[in-house]
LUMLOKOL-518399 format. One line per 4 residues: number of its first residue (from 1); their letters; for each residue x, y, z of C-alpha. Coordinates in pm, 1 decimal. Layout:
// residues N
NUM = A = X:Y:Z  ...
// end
This chain:
// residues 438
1 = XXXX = 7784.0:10049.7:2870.7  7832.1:10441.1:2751.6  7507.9:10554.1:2587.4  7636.0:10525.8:2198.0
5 = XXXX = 7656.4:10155.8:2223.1  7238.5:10129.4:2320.7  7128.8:10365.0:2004.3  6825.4:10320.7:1810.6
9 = XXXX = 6907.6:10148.4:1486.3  6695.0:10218.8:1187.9  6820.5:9860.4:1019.1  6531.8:9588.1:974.3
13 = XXXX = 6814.9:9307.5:1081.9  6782.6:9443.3:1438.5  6467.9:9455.6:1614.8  6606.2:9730.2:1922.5
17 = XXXX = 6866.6:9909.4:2102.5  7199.8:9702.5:2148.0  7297.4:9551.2:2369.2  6995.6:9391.5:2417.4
21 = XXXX = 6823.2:9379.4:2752.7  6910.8:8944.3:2769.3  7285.8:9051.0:2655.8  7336.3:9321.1:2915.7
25 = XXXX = 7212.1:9105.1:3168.6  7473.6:8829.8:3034.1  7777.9:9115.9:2997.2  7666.5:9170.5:3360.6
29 = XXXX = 7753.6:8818.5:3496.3  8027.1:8774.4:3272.7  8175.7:9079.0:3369.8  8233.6:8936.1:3740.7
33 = XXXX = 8372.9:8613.2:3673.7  8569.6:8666.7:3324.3  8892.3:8787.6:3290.0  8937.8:9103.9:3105.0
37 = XXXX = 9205.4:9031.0:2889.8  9003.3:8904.1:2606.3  8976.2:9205.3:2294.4  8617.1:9262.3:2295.6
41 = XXXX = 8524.8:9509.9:2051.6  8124.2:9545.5:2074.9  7882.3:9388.7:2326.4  7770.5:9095.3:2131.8
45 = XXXX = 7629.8:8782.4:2282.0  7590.6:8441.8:2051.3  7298.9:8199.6:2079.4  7306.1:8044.2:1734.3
49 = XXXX = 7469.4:8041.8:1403.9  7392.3:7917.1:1045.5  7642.0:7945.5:725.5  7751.6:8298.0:768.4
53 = XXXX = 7398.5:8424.9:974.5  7449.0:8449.7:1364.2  7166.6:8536.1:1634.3  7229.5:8711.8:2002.6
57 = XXXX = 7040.2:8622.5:2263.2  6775.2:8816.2:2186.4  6682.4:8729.5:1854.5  6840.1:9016.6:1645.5
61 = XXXX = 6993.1:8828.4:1298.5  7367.2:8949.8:1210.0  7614.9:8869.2:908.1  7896.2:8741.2:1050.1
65 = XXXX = 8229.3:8882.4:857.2  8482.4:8772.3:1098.9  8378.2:8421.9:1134.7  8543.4:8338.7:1496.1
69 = XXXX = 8855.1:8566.6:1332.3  8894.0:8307.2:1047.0  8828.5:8011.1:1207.4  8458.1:7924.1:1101.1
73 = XXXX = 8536.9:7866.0:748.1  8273.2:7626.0:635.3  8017.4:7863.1:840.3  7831.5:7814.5:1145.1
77 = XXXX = 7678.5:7480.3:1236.9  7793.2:7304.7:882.1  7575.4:6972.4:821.7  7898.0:6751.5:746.1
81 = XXXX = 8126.7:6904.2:1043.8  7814.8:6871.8:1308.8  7782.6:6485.3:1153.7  8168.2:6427.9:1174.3
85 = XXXX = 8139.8:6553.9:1558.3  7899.4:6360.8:1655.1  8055.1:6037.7:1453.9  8347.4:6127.7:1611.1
89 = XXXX = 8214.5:6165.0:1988.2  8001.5:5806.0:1933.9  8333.0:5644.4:1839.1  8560.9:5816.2:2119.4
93 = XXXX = 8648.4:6152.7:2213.5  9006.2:6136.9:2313.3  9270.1:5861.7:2381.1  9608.7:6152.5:2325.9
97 = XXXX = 9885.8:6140.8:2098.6  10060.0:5860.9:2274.1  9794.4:5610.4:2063.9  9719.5:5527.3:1699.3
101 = XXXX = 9363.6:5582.1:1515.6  9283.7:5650.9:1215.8  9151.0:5995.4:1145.6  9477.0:6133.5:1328.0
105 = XXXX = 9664.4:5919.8:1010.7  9426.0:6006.5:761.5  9479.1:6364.8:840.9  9854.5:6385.2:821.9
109 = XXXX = 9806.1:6199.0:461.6  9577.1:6499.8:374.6  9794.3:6753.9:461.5  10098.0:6572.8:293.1
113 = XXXX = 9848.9:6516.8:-50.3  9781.2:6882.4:-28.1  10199.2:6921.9:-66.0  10260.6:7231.4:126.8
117 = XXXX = 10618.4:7208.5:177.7  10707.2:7082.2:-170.6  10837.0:6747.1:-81.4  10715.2:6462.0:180.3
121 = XXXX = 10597.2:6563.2:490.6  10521.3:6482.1:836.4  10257.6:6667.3:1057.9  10254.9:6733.8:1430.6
125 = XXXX = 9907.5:6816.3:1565.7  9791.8:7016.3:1872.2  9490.4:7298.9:1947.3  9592.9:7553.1:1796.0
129 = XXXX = 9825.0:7823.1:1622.5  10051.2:7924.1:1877.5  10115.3:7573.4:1979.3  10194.4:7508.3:1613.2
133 = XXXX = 10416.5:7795.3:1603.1  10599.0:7663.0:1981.1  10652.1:7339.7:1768.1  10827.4:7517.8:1464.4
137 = XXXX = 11091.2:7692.3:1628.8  11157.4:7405.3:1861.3  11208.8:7234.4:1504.1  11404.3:7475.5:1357.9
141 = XXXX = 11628.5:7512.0:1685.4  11656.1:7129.3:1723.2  11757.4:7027.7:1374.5  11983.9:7345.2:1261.5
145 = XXXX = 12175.3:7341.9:1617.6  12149.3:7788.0:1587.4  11977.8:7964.9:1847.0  11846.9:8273.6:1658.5
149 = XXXX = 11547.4:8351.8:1441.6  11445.6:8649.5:1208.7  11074.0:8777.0:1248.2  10866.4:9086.6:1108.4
153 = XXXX = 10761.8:9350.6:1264.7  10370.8:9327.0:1232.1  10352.0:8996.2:1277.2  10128.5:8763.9:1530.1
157 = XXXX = 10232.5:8452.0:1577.7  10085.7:8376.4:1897.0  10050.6:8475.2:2311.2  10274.5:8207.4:2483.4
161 = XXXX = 10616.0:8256.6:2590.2  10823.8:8087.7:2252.0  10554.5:8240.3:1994.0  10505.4:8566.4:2139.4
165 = XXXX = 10890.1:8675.5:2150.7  10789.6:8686.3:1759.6  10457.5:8865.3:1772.1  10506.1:9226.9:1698.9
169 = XXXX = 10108.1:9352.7:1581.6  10075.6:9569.3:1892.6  10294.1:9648.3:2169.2  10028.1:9575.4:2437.8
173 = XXXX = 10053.0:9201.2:2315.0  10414.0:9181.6:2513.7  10366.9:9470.0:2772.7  10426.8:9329.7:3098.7
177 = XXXX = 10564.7:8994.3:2979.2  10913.9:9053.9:2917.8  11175.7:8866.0:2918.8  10977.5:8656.2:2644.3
181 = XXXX = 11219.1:8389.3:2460.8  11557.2:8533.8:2356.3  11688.2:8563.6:2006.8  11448.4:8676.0:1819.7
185 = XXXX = 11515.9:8996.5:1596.4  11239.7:9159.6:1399.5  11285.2:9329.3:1042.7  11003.6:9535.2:819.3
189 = XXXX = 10743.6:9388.5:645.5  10720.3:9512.6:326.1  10455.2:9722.8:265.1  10395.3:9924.1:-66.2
193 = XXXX = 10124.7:10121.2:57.6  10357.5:10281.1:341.0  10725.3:10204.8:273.0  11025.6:10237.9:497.8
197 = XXXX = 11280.6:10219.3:270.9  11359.9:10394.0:-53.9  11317.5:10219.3:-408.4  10966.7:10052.4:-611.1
201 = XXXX = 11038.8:9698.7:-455.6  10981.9:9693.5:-99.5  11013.0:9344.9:-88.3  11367.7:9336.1:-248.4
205 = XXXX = 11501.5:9615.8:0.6  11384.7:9438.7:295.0  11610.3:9158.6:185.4  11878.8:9352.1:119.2
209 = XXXX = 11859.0:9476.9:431.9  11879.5:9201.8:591.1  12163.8:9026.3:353.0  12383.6:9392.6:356.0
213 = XXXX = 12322.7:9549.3:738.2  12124.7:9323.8:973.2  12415.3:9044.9:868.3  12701.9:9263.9:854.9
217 = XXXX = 12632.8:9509.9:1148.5  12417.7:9277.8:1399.9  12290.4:8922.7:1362.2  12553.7:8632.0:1244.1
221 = XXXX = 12415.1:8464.5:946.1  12540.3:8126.0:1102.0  12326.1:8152.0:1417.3  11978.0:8208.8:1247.5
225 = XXXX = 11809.7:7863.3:1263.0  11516.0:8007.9:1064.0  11292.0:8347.5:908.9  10930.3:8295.7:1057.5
229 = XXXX = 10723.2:8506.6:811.9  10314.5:8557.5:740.3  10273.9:8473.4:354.3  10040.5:8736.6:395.5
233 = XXXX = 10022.5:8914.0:673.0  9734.9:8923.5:917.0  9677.7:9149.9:1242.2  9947.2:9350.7:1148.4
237 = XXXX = 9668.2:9484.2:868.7  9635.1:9222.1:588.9  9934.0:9310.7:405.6  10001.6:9161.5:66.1
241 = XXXX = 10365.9:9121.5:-21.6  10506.9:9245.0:-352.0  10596.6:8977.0:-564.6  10937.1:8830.9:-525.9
245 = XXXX = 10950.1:8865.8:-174.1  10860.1:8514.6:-66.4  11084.0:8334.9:-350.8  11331.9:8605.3:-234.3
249 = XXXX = 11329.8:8493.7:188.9  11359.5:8152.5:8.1  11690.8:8238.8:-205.8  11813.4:8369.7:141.7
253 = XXXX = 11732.4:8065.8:372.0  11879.1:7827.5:126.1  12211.5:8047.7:130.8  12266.7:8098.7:458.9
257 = XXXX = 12149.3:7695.1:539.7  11817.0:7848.7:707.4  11474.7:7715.5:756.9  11206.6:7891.6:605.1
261 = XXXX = 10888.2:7874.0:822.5  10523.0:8028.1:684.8  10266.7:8065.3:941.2  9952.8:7982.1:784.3
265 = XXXX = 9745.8:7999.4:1069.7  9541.3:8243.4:929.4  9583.7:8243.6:547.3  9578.2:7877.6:517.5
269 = XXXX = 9287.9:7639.4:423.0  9180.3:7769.6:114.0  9085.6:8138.1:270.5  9310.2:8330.8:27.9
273 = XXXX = 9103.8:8082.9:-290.7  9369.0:7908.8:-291.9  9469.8:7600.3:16.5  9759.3:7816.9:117.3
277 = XXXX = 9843.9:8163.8:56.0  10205.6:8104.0:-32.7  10090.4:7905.7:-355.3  9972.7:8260.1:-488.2
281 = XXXX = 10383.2:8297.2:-500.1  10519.2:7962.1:-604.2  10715.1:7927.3:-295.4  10751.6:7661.2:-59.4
285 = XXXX = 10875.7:7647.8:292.8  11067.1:7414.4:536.0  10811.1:7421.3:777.2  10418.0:7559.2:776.6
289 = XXXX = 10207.0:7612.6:1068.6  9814.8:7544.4:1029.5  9557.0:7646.2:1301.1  9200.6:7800.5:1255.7
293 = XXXX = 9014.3:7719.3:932.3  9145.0:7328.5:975.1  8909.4:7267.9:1194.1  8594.8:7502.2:1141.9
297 = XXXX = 8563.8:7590.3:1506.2  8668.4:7300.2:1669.8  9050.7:7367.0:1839.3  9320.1:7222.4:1636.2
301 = XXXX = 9666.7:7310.6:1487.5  9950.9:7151.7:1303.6  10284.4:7200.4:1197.6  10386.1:7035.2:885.1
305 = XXXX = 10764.7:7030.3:784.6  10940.6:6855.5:564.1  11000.7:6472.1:606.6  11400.8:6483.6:644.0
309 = XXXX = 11383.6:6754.4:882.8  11091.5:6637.2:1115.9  11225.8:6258.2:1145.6  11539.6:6403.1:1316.7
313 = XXXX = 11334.4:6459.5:1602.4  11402.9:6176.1:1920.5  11098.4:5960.0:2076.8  11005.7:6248.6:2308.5
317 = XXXX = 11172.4:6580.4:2196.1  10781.4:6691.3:2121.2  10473.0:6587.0:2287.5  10095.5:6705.0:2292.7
321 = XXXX = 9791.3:6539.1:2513.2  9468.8:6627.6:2298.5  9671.0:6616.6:1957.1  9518.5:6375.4:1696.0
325 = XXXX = 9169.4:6477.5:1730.5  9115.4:6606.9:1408.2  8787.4:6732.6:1200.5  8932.1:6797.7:828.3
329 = XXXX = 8613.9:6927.0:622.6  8476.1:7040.7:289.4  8726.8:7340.9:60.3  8580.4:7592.5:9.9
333 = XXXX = 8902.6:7748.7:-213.5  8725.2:7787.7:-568.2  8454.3:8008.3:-359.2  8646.6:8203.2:-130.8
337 = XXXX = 8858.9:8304.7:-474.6  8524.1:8410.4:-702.3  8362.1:8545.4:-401.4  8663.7:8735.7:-298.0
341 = XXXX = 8723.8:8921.1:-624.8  8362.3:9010.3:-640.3  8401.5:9184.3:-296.1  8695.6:9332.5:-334.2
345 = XXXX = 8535.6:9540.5:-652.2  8279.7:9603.0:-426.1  8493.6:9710.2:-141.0  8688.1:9947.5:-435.6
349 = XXXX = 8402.5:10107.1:-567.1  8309.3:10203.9:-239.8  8684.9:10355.0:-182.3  8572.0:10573.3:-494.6
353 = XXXX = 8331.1:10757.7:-302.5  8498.3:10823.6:39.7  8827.7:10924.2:85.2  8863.3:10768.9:424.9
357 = XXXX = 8934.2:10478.8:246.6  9342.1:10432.9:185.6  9377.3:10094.0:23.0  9156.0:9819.3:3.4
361 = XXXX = 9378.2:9492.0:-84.7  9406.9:9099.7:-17.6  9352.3:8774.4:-162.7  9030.6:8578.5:-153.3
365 = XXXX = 8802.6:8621.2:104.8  9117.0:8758.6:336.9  9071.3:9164.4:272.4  9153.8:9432.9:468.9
369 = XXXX = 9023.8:9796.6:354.9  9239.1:10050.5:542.9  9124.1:10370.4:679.1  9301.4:10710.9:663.9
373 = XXXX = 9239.6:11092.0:816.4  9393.8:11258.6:490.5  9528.9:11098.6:153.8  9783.2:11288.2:121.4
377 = XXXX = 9962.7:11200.2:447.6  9760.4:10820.4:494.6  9763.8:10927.4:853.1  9534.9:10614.1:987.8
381 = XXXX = 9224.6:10687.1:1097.1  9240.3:10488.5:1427.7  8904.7:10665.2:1620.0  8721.6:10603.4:1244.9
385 = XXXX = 8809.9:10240.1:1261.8  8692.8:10206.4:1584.5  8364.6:10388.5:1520.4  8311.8:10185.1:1226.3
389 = XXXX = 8341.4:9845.8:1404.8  8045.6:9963.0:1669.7  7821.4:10124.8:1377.4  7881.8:9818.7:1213.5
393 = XXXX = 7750.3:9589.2:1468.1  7461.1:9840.5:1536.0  7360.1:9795.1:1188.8  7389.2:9361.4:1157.3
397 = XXXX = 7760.9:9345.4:1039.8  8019.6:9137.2:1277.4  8394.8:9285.1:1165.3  8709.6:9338.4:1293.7
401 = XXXX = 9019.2:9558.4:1252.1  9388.9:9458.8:1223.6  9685.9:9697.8:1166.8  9641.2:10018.9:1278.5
405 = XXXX = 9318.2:10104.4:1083.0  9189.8:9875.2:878.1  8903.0:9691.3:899.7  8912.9:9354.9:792.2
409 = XXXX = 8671.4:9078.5:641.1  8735.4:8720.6:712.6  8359.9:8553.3:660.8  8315.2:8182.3:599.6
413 = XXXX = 8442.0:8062.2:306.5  8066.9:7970.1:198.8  7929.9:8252.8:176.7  7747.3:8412.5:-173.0
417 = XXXX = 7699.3:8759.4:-389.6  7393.8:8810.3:-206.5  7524.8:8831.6:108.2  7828.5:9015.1:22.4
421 = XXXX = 7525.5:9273.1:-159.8  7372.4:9269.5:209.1  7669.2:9336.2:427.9  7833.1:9627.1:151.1
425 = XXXX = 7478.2:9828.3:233.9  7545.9:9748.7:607.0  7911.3:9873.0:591.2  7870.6:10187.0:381.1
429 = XXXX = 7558.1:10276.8:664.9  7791.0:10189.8:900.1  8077.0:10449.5:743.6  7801.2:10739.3:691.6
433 = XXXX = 7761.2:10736.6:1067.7  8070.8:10680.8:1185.0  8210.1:11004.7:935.4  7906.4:11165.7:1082.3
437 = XX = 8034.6:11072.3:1422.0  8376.6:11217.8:1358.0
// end
């Protein structure tokens, strides 16, 4: 561990040097036995969590504003999801998808109540969001008969083979893995703050780029089985779309005889303040993928497409062992929308005073506040990021970064004013230093 990851830290929430001496000694064994592959930004070591308060191992008290990257959404160690586990476990643990009960039913009629693909549904469930993304195309391939799919650039959809030939967030994600699964070609994301092409609508010229070159040039409309496309989009730096860009992908599906497929994995389940972030738009898709927040920490996923298109699939063209053991808990939607507006004027006050700060932007409690070396060329600030992140967790804050600067905030959906008060003192401690450090 280099030196500037064991300084003294003047804040109250952490009572010495981290890592502690009980977390170095568990980085230690870990480090022999552990692959490492996993993304580990700081050296910090769970013991317990509450709501959005986490402990290491030796006692020091943290907010936690990634929550498990969006996947803790009711918060740590939630009354009603520890008392549906253990209801659950007394009952049975697993008997696989092959099998009726009834919280795998009850769950699919949730999800279709919730109407996320504008019409009647039906739900396939597995452990998570790649898995739910694997299911999709296989979908989209299997009823359309086309062999091709449209992706963005920026996106993560997932690490195995089918799902990853789509992921595009960082180029180390697919270095060393190629050939992934053929016939996947990737177009911008639309993004206001740093536009590619020319004209106020970003949204609108990435779809006429795809309509007037990518179709006339390169890719035959006829082939594309379906767009795969964030709502809003997540590693690649919690990018909001301009409006009109979603209804727009929608116009162009239906035209071409396309499925439309929103991965919700991360923006779904009420983390935006509202159950999915595609409802901000209007706009509803062929097929969704759901992952993370569905099960507040316990592995689950599901892909939910619309009835007439999932019943063409045969007695066996999709299969999963653990699927159907589902946890569906409390929304938290009305909070993470009030809670979300009063941090992002937080977040943008705070831009007022540093110019480091680009853009701060998103939709509920999914924000990402980007940082830059100079405004006038938004050159990210990739080292400040970085250095943030650490002083961050030096000073009680758990965060992490997407895109190629931003840090982003993804706590549990629970949490209050107070606590975004707390962890705006620890972040703007955190910045001093790491501008200091620069």
């Amino acid at each position: 561990m280099s030196s500037s990851m064991k300084t003294n830290i003047r804040s109250p929430r952490i009572s010495m040097a981290l890592p502690g001496p009980k977390a170095q000694a568990l980085l230690a064994r870990d480090r022999a036995v552990t692959t490492p592959s996993y993304p580990r930004d700081y050296p910090f070591a769970i013991a317990r969590g509450r709501g959005a308060e986490v402990w290491d191992v030796d006692g020091n008290r943290f907010l936690d504003f990634m929550g498990g990257i969006g996947v803790v959404s009711t918060g740590h160690a939630h009354p009603q999801v520890v008392q549906a586990i253990r209801e659950a476990a007394e009952d049975f643990l697993h008997i696989s998808s092959d099998y009726w009960h009834e919280r795998m039913t009850r769950l699919a009629e949730r999800l279709n109540g919730l109407n996320p693909v504008g019409e009647p549904a039906q739900v396939f469930l597995c452990q998570s969001g790649t898995e739910s993304v694997e299911a999709a195309i296989k979908l989209a391939r299997y009823v359309t008969g086309r062999p091709r799919f449209i992706a963005f650039l920026g996106g993560f959809h997932g690490r195995t083979m089918g799902s990853l030939a789509f992921t595009s967030s960082k180029y180390t994600q697919q270095a060393g893995f190629f050939p992934t699964m053929p016939g996947v070609t990737h177009v911008p994301y639309p993004n206001s703050y740093r536009p590619l092409f020319t004209g106020p609508d970003q949204g609108k010229a990435v779809i006429d780029y795809i309509e007037n070159v990518l179709f006339q040039n390169n890719l035959p409309p006829s082939e594309v089985a379906a767009v795969v496309v964030e709502p809003i989009q997540g590693e690649g730096g919690y990018i909001v779309p301009p409006d009109g860009f979603l209804a727009g992908l929608r116009e162009l599906c239906d035209r071409h005889g396309m499925l439309l497929i929103f991965d919700e994995v991360q923006s779904g389940i009420g983390r935006t303040g509202r159950m999915f972030a595609s409802q901000h738009w209007g706009v509803t898709p062929d097929v969704m993928t759901l992952a993370k927040g569905l099960g507040s920490g316990l592995p689950i996923g599901a892909t939910v497409a619309r009835r007439r298109h999932m019943e063409k699939w045969k007695r066996g063209a999709q299969g999963n062992t653990f699927g159907g053991n589902p946890l569906v808990e409390r929304e938290y939607a009305a909070n993470a929308a009030a809670v979300g507006e009063f941090f992002l004027a937080r977040l943008r006050e705070l831009q007022q005073s540093y110019p480091s700060i680009g853009e701060v932007r998103g939709r509920g409690l999914m924000i990402g506040m980007e940082l830059i070396t100079d405004p006038a060329t938004r050159a990210p600030a990739r080292a400040l990021c970085e250095a943030v992140l650490t002083r961050a967790y030096h000073q009680g804050l758990l965060l992490l970064s997407c895109g190629q600067s931003t840090v982003r905030f993804i706590p549990p959906l629970m949490i209050n004013r107070a606590q975004v008060d707390e962890a705006m003192e620890m972040l703007e401690a955190a910045l001093k230093e790491a501008l200091a450090m620069s």
